[in-house]
GUTORRO-104971 format. One record per residue (C-alpha): residue in one letter; x, y, z. Coordinates in steps of 0.2 Angstrom, whole numbers, padded with zeros to 4 digits, always signed. Each point is the difference from the previous one (the first is absolute). Layout:
N
aXYZ/...
//
This chain:
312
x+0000+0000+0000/x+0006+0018-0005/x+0004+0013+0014/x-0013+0013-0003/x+0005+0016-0009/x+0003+0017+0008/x-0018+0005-0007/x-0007-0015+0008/x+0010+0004+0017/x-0006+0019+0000/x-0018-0006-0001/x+0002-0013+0010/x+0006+0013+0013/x-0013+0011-0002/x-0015-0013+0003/x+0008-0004+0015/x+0002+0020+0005/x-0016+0000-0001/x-0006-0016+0006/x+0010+0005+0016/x-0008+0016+0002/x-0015-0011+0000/x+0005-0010+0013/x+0006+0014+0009/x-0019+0008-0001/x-0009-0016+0003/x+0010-0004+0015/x-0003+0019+0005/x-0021-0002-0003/x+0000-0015+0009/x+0009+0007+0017/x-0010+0017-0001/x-0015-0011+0000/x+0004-0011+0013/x+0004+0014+0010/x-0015+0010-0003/x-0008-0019+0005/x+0007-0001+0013/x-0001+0020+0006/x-0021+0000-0003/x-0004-0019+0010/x+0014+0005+0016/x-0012+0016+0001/x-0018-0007-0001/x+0008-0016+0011/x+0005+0014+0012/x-0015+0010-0002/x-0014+0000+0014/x-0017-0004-0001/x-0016+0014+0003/x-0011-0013+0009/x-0013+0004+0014/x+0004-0015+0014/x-0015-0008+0005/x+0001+0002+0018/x+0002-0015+0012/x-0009-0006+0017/x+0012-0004+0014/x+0005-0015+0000/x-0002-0014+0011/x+0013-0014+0004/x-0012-0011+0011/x+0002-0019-0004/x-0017-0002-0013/x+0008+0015-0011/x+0017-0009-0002/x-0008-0017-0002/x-0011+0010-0015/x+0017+0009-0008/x+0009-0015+0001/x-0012-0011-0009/x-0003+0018-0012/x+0017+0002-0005/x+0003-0019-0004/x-0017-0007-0006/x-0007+0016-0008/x+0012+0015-0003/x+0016-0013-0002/x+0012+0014+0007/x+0009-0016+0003/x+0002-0006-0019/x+0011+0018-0002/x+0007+0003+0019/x+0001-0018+0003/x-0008-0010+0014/x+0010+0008+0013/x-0004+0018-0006/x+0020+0001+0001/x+0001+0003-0020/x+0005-0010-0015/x+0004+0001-0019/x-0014+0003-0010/x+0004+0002-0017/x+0017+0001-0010/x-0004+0002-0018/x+0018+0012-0007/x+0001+0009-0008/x-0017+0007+0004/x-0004-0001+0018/x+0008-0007+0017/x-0015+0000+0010/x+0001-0004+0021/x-0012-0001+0015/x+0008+0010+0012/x+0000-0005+0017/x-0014+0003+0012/x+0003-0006+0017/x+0010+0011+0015/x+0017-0009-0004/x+0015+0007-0009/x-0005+0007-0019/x-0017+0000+0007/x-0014+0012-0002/x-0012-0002+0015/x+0010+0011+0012/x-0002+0014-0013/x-0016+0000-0006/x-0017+0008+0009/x-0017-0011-0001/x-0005+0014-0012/x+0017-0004-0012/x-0004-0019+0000/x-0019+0007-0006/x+0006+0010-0012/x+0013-0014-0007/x-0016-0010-0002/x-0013+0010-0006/x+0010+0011-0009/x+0015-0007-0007/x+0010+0017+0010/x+0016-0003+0011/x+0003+0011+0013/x+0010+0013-0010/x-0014+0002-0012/x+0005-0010-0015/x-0009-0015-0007/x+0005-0018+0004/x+0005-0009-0014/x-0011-0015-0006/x-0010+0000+0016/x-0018-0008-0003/x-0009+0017+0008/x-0013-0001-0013/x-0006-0014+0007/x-0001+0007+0018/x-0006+0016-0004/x-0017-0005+0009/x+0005-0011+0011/x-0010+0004+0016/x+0009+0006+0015/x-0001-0013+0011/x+0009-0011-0012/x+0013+0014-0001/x+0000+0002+0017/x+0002-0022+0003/x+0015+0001-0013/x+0009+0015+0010/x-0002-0009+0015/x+0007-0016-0004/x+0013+0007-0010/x+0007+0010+0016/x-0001-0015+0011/x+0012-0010-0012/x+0015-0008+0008/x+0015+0011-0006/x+0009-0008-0013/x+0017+0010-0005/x+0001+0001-0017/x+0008+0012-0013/x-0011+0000-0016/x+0007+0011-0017/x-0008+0014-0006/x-0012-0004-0015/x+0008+0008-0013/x-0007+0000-0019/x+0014-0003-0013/x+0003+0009-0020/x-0015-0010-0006/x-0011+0002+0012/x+0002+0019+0001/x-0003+0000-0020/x-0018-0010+0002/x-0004+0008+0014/x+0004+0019-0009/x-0011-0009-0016/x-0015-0006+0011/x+0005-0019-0003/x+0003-0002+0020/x-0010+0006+0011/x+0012+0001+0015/x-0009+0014+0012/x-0014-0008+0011/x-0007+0018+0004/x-0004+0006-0014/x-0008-0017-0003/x-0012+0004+0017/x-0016+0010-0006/x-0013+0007+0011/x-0002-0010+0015/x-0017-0005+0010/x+0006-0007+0016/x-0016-0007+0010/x-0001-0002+0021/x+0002-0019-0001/x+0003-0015-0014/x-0017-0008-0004/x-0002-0019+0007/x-0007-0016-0001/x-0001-0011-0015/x-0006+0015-0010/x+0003+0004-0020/x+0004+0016+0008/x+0013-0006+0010/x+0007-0013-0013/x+0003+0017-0012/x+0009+0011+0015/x+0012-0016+0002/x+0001+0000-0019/x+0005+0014+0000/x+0012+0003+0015/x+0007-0017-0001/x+0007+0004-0017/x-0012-0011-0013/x-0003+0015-0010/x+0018+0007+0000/x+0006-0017-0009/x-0016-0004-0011/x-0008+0017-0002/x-0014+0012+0005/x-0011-0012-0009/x+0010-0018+0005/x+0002-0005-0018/x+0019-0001+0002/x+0012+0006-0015/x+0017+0005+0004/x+0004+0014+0013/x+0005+0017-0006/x+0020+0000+0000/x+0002-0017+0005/x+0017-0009-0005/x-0004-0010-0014/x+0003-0016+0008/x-0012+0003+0014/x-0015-0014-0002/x-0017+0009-0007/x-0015+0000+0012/x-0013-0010-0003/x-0018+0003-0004/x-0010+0001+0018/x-0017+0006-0009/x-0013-0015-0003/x+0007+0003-0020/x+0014-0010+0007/x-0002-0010+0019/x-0019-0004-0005/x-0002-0018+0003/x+0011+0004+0017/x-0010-0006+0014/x+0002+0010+0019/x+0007-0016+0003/x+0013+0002-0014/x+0004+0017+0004/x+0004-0004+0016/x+0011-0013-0005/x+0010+0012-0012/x+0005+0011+0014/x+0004-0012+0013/x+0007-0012-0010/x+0006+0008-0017/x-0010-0012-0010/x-0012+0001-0013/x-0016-0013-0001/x+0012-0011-0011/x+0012-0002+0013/x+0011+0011-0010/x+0011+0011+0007/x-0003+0021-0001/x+0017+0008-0003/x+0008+0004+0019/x+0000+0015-0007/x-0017+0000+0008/x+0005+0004+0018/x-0008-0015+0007/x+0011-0001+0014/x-0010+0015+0008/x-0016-0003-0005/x-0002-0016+0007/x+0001+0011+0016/x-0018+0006-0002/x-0013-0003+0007/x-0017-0010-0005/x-0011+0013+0002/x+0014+0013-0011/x+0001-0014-0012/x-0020-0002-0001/x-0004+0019-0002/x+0016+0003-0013/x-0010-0017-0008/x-0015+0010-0001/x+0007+0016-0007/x+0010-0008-0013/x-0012-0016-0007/x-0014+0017-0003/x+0011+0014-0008/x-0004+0003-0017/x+0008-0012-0014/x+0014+0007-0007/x+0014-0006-0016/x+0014-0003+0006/x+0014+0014-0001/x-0012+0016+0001/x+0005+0001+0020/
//
């Protein structure tokens, strides 16, 4: 093969001139946009939320309100499945190079929160989705406590105060390049504040074996936040795409389910086949619940209206 000529060599040299000033420009494009990324989410991450507290009763650490918040925390809310079953913090979710995501801590030992948190703070965390400094939690399932009635709030707050200390130093949640680029784009919706509407807290949860109850535990225990509004399942909004897709609750897509069924697929994780539901169905809690929760949530789900699947 021939050298190439000095005509070829000067035009070779000039398409790389300008494919390096090329390089040179993309390479600059790309760091001004990651850093006006990373400039934007660091401000609404640091930003506080405009939020009027729904204010809380005093609360009351007598052995019955424990007992309650105990068995709410595990069996219901599942602070447990994020804070684990100590309340002394665990990894939640790791998913670089979007998000590293952490329950803190909760109890009075080292890298804990209780010490430094008013009944009205733990309310707020709840209810809200605000932390002490005003900022809004990240990923914490607020929506779905919006309404919950005080005294369940009240039961939470004071079992989690009573928990044995536990010293435990949790990291920060912290929300990598990715994530900061969905969540500027609307593709991940990180904030639980701004998730929390207008709440309408009553005096007392409803009772009993009720449709009414079955709909507040629906709701508080966190069915709607994985299947939907409507229970007909579909993937949830920003979730990593390997996450398993809720299923269908409606009668579209559980109608030949019997109470007795039902019952089965949240104490033992089984469908009427014997089949096994994904354990991404947190099974391990909702076997805590009781028979009359499990027969009023029966009743609310078995009569909401029949839905395809995926409209949420």
């Amino acid at each position: 093969m021939l050298p190439p000529s000095p005509a070829e060599n000067s035009h070779l040299k000039k398409v790389l001139r300008i494919l390096r000033a090329l390089g040179i420009g993309f390479v600059a494009i790309v760091l001004v946009a990651t850093a006006a990324v990373y400039g934007v989410s660091t401000m609404r991450l640091n930003s506080t939320v405009d939020f009027q507290p729904k204010r809380l009763a005093a609360v009351h650490a007598d052995s019955a309100t424990v007992a309650r918040g105990a068995h709410l925390a595990t069996a219901i809310a599942k602070c447990a499945e994020c804070h684990g079953d100590n309340m002394a913090g665990k990894t939640f979710a790791v998913v670089d190079p979007v998000f590293r995501l952490y329950g803190p801590n909760l109890t009075r030992g080292k890298g804990g929160l209780a010490d430094s948190l008013t009944d009205q703070d733990w309310a707020n965390a709840i209810r809200h989705g605000v932390r002490r400094d005003g900022r809004s939690l990240l990923f914490m399932p607020s929506e779905d406590w919006a309404n919950m009635a005080d005294a369940d709030v009240s039961a939470i707050v004071a079992y989690i105060k009573q928990v044995p200390a536990v010293d435990n130093v949790v990291p920060r949640s912290s929300v990598g390049p990715v994530g900061r680029a969905l969540m500027l784009a609307g593709q991940l919706p990180l904030f639980s504040a701004t998730k929390v509407r207008e709440t309408s807290v009553g005096p007392a949860a409803p009772a009993g074996r009720t449709r009414e109850y079955g709909r507040y535990l629906a709701n508080i225990g966190g069915c709607t936040g994985c299947h939907g509004p409507t229970l007909s399942g579909g993937r949830i909004p920003g979730a990593p795409p390997d996450m398993p897709i809720p299923a269908n609750l409606t009668p579209a897509g559980i109608g030949k389910y019997t109470e007795a069924d039902f019952a089965r697929a949240l104490r033992e994780g089984k469908r009427p086949n014997g089949s096994a539901i994904d354990p991404f169905m947190p099974v391990k809690y909702t076997k805590l619940m009781t028979d009359d929760e499990i027969a009023a949530l029966w009743s609310y789900v078995s009569t909401v209206p029949a839905k395809e699947f995926g409209n949420r």
